[in-house]
N, C-alpha and C positions, 0 to 999 in steps of 0.2 A: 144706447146699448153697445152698439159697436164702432167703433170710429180707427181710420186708416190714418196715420199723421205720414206726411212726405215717403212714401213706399216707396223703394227702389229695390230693383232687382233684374239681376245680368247673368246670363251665360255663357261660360266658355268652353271651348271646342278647340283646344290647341290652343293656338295663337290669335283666333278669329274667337272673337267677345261679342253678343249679342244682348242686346237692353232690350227687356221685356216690360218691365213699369218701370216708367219715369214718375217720381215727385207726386207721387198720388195721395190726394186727398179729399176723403171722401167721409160721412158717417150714415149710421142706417139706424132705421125706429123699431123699436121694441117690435111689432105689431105691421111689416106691411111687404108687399109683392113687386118685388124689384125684378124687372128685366135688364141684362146686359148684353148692348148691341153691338156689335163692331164685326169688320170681318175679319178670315182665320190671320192669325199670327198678331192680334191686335195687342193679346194681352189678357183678355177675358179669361182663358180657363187658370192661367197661371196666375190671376188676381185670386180668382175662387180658390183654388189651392192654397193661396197664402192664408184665407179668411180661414180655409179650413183646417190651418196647422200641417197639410201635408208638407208644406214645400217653407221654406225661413225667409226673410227679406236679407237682403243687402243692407239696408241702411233704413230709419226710419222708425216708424213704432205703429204696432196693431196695440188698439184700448180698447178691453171687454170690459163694460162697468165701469169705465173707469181706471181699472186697472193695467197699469201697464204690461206688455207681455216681452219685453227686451231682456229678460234676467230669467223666464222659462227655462228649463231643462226639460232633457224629453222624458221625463215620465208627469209634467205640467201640461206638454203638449199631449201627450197620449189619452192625458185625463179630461182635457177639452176638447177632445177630438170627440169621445165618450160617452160626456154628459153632457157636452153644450151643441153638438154638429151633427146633422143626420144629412148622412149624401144621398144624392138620387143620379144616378150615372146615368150615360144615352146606352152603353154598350151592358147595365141591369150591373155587371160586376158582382155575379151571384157566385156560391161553393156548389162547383157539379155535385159530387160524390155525399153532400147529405142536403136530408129535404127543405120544403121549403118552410116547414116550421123551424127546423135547426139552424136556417139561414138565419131564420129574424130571431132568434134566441139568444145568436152570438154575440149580440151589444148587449146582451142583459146578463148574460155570462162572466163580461169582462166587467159589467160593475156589483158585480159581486153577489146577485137574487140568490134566493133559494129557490131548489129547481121546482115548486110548487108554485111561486108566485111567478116566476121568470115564463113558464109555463102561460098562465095565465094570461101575462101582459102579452103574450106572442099569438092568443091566438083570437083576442080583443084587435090588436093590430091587424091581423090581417082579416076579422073580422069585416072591421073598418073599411078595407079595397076590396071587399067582396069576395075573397078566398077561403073562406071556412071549411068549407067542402072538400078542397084540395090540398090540406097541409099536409097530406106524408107523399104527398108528392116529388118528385127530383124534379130540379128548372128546368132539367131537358121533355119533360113532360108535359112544359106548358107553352102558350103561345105568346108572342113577343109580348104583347098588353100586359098578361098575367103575369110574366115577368119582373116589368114592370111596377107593378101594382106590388107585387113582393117589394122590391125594391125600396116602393116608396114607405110600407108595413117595417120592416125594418130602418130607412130611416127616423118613422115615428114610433118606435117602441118606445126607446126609455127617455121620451119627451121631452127632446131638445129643445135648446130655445133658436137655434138658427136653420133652417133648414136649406143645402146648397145643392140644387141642381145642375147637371152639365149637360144640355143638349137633350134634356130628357125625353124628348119626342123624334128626336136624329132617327129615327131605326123605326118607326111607327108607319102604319100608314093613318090617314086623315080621320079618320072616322074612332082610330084607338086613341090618336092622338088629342083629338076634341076628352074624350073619355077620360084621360091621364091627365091634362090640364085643367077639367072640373074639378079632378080632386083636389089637384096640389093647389087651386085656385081658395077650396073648401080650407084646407090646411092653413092657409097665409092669414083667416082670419084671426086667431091667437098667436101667430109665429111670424118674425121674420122669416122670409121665403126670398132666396136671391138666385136668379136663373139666368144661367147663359145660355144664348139662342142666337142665330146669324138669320133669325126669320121676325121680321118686324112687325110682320100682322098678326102674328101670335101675339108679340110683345104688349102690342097698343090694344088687342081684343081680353087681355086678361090680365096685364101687372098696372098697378097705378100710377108706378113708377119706374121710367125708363132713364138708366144713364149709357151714357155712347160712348166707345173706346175707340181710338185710333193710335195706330204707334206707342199703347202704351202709357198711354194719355187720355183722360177724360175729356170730350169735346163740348157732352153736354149732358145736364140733369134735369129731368122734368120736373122734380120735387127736392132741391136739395135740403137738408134737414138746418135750422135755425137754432144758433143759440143756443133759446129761450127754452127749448128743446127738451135738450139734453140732460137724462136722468141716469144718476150713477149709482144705480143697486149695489146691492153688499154682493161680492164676488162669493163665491163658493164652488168650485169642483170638486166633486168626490174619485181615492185616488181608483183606478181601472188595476184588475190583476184576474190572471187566467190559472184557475187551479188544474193540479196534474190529471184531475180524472177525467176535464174537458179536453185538456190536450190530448190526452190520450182515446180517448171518443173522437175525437175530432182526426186524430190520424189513423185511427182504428179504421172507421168508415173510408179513408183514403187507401190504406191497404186493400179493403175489399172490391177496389173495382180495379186494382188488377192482384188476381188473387194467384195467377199465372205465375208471374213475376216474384212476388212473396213469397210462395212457394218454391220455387227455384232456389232464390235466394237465402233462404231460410236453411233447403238441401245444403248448400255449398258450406255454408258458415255452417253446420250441425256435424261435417266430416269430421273435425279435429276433437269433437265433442265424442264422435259415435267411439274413432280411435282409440283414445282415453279412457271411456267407459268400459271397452272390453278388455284392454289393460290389468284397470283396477278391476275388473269382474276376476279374471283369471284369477290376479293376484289374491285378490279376498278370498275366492273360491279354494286356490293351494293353500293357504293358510289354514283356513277353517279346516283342511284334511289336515297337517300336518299339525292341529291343533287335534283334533279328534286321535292323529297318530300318536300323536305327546301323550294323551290322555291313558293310551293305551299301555305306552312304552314307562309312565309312571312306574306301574307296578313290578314293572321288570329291572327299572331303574329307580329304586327308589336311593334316600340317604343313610349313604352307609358310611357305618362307623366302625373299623374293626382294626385289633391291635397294631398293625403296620398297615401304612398308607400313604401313596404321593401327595407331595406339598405341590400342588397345583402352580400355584404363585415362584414359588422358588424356579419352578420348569420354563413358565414363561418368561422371566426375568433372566434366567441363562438363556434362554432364546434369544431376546430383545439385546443381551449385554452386547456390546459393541468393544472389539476385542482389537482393531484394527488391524489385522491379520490379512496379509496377500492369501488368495486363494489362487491354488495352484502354482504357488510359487517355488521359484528355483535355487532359494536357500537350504543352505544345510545346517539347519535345526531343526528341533523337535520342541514343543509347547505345552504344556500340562493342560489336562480340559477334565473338568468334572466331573465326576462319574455319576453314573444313575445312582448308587446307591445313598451319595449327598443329599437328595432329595426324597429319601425315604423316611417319614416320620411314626415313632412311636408311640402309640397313645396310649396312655394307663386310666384304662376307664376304673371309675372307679362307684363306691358306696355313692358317693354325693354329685355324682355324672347322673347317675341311674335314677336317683332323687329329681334331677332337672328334667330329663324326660317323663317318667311319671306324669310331672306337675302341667306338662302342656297342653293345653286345650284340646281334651276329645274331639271338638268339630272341627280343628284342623287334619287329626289323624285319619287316615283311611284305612291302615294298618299297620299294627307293629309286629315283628319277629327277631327273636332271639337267638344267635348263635351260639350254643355250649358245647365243650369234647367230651360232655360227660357219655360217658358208658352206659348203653346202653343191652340190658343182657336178655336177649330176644329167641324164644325156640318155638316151636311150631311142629304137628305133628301129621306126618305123612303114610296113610297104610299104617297103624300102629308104632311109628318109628320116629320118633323124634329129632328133628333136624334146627341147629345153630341158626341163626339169620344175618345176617349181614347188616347192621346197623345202619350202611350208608342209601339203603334202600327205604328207609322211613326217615321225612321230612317233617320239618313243623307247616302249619299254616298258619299262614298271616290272620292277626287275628286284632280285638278293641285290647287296648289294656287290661278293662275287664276282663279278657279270657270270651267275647263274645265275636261274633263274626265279621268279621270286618267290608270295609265299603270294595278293599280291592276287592274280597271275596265276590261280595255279591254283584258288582260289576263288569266281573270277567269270566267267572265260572259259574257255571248251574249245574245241581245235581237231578241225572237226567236218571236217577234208581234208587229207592229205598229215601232217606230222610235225613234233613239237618239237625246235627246235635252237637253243643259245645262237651259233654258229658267227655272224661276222663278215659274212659273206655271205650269211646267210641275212634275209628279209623274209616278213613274215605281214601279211596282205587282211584288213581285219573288215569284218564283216558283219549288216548289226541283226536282228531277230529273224525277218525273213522273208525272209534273205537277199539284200537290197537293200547298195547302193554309189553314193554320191553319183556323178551323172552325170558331173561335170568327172573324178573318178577312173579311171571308163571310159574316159574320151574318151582320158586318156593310156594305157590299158592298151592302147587303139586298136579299142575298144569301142563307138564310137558308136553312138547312134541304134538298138543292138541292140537285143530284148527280150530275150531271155535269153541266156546264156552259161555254159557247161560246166565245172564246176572244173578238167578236165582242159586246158584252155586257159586256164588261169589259172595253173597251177602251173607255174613252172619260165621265167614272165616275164623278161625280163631287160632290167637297167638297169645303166649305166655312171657309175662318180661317179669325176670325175679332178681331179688332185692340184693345188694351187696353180703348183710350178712347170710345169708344162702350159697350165696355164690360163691364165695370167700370162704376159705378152711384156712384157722392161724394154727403157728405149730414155735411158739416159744418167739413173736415178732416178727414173725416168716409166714406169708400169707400163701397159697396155693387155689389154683381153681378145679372147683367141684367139677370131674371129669364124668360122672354118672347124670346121664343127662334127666334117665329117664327120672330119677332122684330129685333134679332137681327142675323137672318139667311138674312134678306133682307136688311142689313145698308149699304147704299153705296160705304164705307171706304171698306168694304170687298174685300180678296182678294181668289179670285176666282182660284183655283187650280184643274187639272182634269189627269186623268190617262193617260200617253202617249204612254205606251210602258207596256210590258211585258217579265219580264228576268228573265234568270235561269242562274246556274253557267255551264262550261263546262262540257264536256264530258270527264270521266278520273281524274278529279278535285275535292280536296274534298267540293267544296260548292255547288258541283253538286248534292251532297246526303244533302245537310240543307234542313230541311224541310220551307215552306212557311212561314218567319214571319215576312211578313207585306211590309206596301206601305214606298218607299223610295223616299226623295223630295233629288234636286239640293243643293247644297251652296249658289247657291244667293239666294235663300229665307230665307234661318234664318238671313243672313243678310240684308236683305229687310226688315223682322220682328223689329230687335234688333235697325234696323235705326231709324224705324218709332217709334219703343215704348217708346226706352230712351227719346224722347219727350213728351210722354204723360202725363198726369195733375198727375197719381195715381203715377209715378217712381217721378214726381218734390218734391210731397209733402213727401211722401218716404223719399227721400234725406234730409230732414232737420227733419223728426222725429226719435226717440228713442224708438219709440212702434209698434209695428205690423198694418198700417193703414185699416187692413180689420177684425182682430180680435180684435185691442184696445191692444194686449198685450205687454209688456216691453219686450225687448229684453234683455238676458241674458249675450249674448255674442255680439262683435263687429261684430262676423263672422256673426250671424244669421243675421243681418239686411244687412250684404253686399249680402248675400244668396238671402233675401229677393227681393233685388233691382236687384239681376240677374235673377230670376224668372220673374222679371218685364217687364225684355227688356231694361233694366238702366244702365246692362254694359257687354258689347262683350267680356270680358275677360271669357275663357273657362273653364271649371273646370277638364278638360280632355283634353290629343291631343293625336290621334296616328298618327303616323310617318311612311311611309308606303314605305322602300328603295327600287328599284331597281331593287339590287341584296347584296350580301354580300360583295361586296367590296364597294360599295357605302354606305351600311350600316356604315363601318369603318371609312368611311371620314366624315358620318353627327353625328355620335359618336364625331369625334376629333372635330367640331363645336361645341356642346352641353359641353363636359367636358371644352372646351378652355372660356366658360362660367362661367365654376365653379371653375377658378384656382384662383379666386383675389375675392373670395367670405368667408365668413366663414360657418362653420359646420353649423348653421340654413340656413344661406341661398342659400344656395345650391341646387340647384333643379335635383333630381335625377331620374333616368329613368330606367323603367323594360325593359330588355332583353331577353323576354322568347326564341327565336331564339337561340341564345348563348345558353342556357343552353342545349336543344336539340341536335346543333351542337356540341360542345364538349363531352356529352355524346355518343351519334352513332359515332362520331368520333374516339374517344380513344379505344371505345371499340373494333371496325373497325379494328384500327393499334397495339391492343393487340393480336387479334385473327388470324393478317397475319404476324405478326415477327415471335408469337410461330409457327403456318406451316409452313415456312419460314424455321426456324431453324431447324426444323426434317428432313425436304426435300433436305438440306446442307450434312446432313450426305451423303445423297446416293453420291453428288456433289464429296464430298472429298474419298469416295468410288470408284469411277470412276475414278479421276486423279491417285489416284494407280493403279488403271486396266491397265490406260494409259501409265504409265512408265513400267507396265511389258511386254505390247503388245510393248513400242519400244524399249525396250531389246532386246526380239525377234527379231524383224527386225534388230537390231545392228548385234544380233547372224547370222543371216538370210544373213545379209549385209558385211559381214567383210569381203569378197576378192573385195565387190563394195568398201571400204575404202581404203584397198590394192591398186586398180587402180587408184583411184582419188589422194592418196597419189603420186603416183609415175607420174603423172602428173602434180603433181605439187600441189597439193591441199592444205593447210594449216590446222594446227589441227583445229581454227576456222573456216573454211570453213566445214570442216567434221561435226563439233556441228550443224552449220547452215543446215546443210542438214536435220540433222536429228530434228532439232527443228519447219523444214519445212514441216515436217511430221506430227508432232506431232501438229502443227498448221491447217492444212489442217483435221488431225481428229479433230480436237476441233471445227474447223469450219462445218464441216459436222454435229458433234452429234450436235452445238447449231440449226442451220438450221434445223434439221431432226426433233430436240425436238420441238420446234415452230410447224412447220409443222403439228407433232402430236397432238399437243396440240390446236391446231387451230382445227384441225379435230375433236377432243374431247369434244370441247366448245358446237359443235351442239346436242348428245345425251344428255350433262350435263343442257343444258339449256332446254329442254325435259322436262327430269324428274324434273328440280326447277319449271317449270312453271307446271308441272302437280302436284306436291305436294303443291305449294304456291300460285298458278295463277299470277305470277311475271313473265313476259316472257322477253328472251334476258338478260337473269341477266348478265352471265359471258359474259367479252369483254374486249378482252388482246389490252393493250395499245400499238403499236409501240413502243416507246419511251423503256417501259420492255421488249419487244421483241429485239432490239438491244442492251442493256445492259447483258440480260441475253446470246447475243448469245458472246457478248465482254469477259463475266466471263469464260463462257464454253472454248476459245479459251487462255484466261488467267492461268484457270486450268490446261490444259492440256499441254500447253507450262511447266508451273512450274512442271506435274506429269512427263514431259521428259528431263527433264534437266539433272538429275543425268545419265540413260542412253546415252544420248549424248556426256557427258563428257567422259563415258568409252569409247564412240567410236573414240572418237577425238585424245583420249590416247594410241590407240592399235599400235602395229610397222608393219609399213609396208609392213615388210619382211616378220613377221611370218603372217600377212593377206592377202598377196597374193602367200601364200602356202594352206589357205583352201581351202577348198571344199564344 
């Protein structure tokens, strides 16, 4: 079964070479209880070591089967270590930190059970040495014997065929010792059993077979094996591998006995985590306001389009132009430079502009309003007395295409009196947040000088707007205005308009602080107007004169007479639109409708549109993700600060660990299997400091947001994203894998032999 061909093996120490087996050779039976005797420095444990793959020969050849093992690599030895070798140490060479069923489980781990069956055979094993009762026990719980007996449970679990004792009774007293030699005596009857022992009357009381060592050198064999012998079974190891959930268990339980330490550590490495996190909390947090601010400022900024307008592009391209021009310099020249009005563009909206808008997706719109100079002829009547109105004191409200209410509407203002109505007739009062009204408003409401005034005298106002031909007296192509008011307060064509409602902007909202100015009509009244007027006598004769038909004067420009005839109510084409999206991604889609406008247009006829929004956004924006990169990057220091910490805390544990590597080693463990362990470690702290740092920082958001809202009145600012919270806890567990790689590696590297000699 096993045969040693001419072993040699030497150690060096500097310069100074020490031969530990000479030319040994020896073979062993399927089936029997070998003692090895000699005294210390013979040879004996460092032969056992060779038999059991811890330690390589010099020169020579170990046959298992047959097989020879000169051409092994170590994951051939790891797997004979495995499945064919069950050690029995003098010093037990148990895992403090888990119990002593986890102990004997670990060879059934690394060849691969299911934890149901691995289970099983662990606790059959120690069954066997009469520990049933005691498996969630820790080794420091039990007595040397019991130890022991684990010991020997573990090396019979996954039923090796050789089983190698060192000294297994060294540390016993007499009476454990008889007790531990019955078994391993019981054992040897199915298994090769080979024991080193420097005590003869053990040897000769319980192996059948004694060989002697001296210098390294067999002196003598009581049974040496013949020939005639020797049977060469079909070789088979199955390969050994440690999955990450064991390693992880397994360094899991090593963290918890010192949990001190962990913890500390975990603080230290979680600082650059906590830092960051509150960074991006802030950062998220100003955003989401100045996104809610955006939201606000929409409405007040929406996209407008109206007959003259800066070419945005043009401005910053004369900015950026590079002129190369001394500044301040002491030449005497002077330099032509562009003037603002180069960059002032004219847009002729037109019938088939007006078509494009239309056509835009209602769900993108939030409101549309229309600017017209049409005339509007407004009187009102005070104490029996009729009084002119000021046309600039009645606005439109933003509204759906339809002529329905729109989202800015209902977004930003509520009416806090009376009731919403799109209806032609209807007129709604605003009012700023403390229910104030520009004085000259009152004054027409016929309000003067009041201090306060009753909704209920406010609703149900009424104002008279009459029609071009009313208004207008011709006298041979000479038009004059009806100066009888009271005439033409009472004409029947009049349409009768009265106050419905009363609205103010929300609460929180900046139109909630506008102050009062002024009565706002529906949409379908100016186009009720503009219907009715384009047919009146003053817009016909209009249309085919060249001079001003109410001053006699010549018109100068083409524009001024088309001006003319839209004061009149002669034509619906707006001289203004704003465009009222949404939200900002809606804004981007009724953008690409407008520019898709202007691609098959040239440079005059292009009709171009302010995006005050845009400008806002990209400024708070950048300035935003300048000021969270730079904190960002300072707070990285401490980050890369802490994965060095990291790598030197699992040095330590390496230092700490080297006789747990020793054991796992000689169980069979593989040098990757050893990395994994400890990169399992090093993962479970990364994981802890990112959780812990969150944690902190979470807890942190609440004083921090304190003091922003007591210094800014801005409450809730900071608010850490999930989203950063799982990222930063993936980097921390990222870092800290990378700050223990290097340690891992040393550990994976260390020999077996000299790691299950420390202490």
């Amino acid at each position: 079964m096993l045969e040693l061909k001419n072993i040699k093996k030497s150690y060096k120490t500097g310069s100074f070479k020490q031969t530990a087996l000479k030319d040994v050779d020896v073979k062993f039976r399927t089936e029997e209880f070998v003692a090895i005797l000699g005294p210390s420095g013979s040879g004996k444990t460092t032969l056992l070591n060779i038999i059991g793959g811890l330690d390589r020969y010099d020169s020579g050849d170990l046959i298992i089967n047959g097989k020879s093992t000169k051409k092994f690599k170590d994951s051939n030895w790891d797997s004979y270590r495995n499945n064919c070798i069950g050690f029995i140490f003098q010093s037990y060479n148990l895992i403090s930190h888990i119990s002593i069923l986890e102990n004997v489980e670990m060879s059934t781990i690394l060849s691969g059970y299911s934890k149901k069956r691995r289970r099983k055979m662990s606790i059959d094993a120690l069954e066997k040495v009469g520990l049933k009762d005691h498996i969630h026990k820790k080794p420091n719980q039990l007595s040397g014997g019991q130890m022991q007996r684990v010991a020997i449970a573990r090396a019979l679990v996954n039923n090796p065929d050789i089983i190698l004792a060192d000294e297994p009774t060294g540390a016993l007293d007499t009476k454990t010792s008889k007790q531990i030699m019955d078994l391993i005596k019981e054992v040897a009857k199915d298994k090769l059993v080979i024991m080193v022992t420097h005590n003869p009357d053990l040897a000769k009381e319980y192996a059948n077979r004694i060989i002697e060592f001296k210098d390294g050198e067999i002196i003598s064999d009581s049974s040496p094996v013949k020939d005639d012998e020797n049977k060469n079974d079909k070789f088979k190891i199955k390969k050994t591998s440690m999955n990450y959930l064991s390693a992880i268990s397994l360094s899991f339980n090593n963290l918890k006995t010192k949990k001190g330490r962990t913890f500390i550590t975990s603080f230290a490495s979680s600082i650059g985590i906590i830092g960051i996190a509150l960074i991006l909390s802030l950062s998220n947090g100003f955003k989401l306001k100045i996104d809610d601010f955006e939201k606000d400022t929409l409405a007040q900024m929406p996209l407008i389009i109206s007959e003259q307008t800066m070419d945005l592009n043009s401005m910053k391209n004369m900015a950026n132009e590079k002129d190369n021009l001394e500044e301040y310099s002491n030449k005497k020249k002077i330099y032509p430079q562009k003037t603002m009005e180069a960059n002032v563009h004219i847009n002729k909206i037109t019938k088939e502009y007006l078509d494009i808008i239309e056509n835009i997706d209602n769900d993108l719109i939030g409101g549309l309003s229309y600017t017209r100079i049409t005339g509007l002829n407004i009187f009102t009547k005070q104490n029996d007395e009729v009084k002119a109105v000021e046309k600039e004191l009645f606005s439109s409200l933003p509204s759906n295409k339809d002529g329905t209410s729109s989202t800015v509407m209902t977004d930003n203002f509520e009416i806090i009196y009376g009731s919403e109505s799109t209806n032609k007739e209807d007129l709604f009062l605003l009012v700023d947040s403390k229910n104030r009204i520009n004085e000259k408003v009152l004054e027409i409401l016929g309000y003067k000088d009041k201090k306060e005034i009753n909704f209920d005298d406010i609703i149900g106002k009424e104002f008279k707007i009459v029609l071009n031909d009313d208004y207008y007296n011709e006298n041979n192509g000479f038009f004059t205005i009806n100066n009888d008011l009271n005439d033409l307060y009472n004409k029947e064509n009049n349409i009768t308009v009265k106050i419905k409602g009363i609205i103010r902007g929300k609460k929180d909202n900046m139109f909630g602080e506008m102050s009062g100015t002024g009565i706002f009509y529906n949409k379908s009244l100016m186009d009720y107007i503009i219907d009715k007027n384009k047919e009146s006598e003053i817009v016909k004769v209009q249309s085919d004169k060249n001079y001003n038909v109410l001053t006699m004067t010549q018109f100068e420009k083409d524009e001024d007479k088309e001006n003319m005839i839209s004061f009149l109510g002669g034509n619906s084409i707006p001289k203004a639109i704003q465009i009222y999206p949404k939200d900002f991604e809606s804004k981007d889609k009724i953008i690409k409708e407008l520019d898709k406008y202007n691609k098959s247009k040239s440079k005059e006829d292009k009709i171009l549109y302010l995006d005050q929004s845009e400008l806002m956004t990209s400024l708070t924006g950048n300035i935003m993700d300048a000021i969270t990169i730079v904190l960002i990057a300072f707070s990285s220091i401490s980050l890369i600060v802490s994965s060095i910490m990291v790598g030197i805390i699992t040095y330590t544990s390496v230092l700490e660990r080297t006789k747990e590597i020793g054991i796992l080693r000689s169980l069979g463990a593989r040098k990757k299997d050893i990395t994994r362990v400890f990169n399992a470690e090093t993962l479970i702290i990364g994981l802890c400091s990112g959780v812990l740092g969150i944690l902190i920082a979470r807890l942190l958001i609440i004083p921090t947001n304190i003091i922003i809202e007591n210094l800014s009145k801005l409450p809730d600012v900071a608010k850490l994203n999930p989203k950063h919270a799982i990222i930063l806890i993936t980097i921390s567990v990222i870092l800290t894998l990378i700050g223990g790689l290097i340690p891992s590696r040393i550990a994976s590297k260390k020999d077996p032999v000299i790691a299950l000699r420390t202490e």
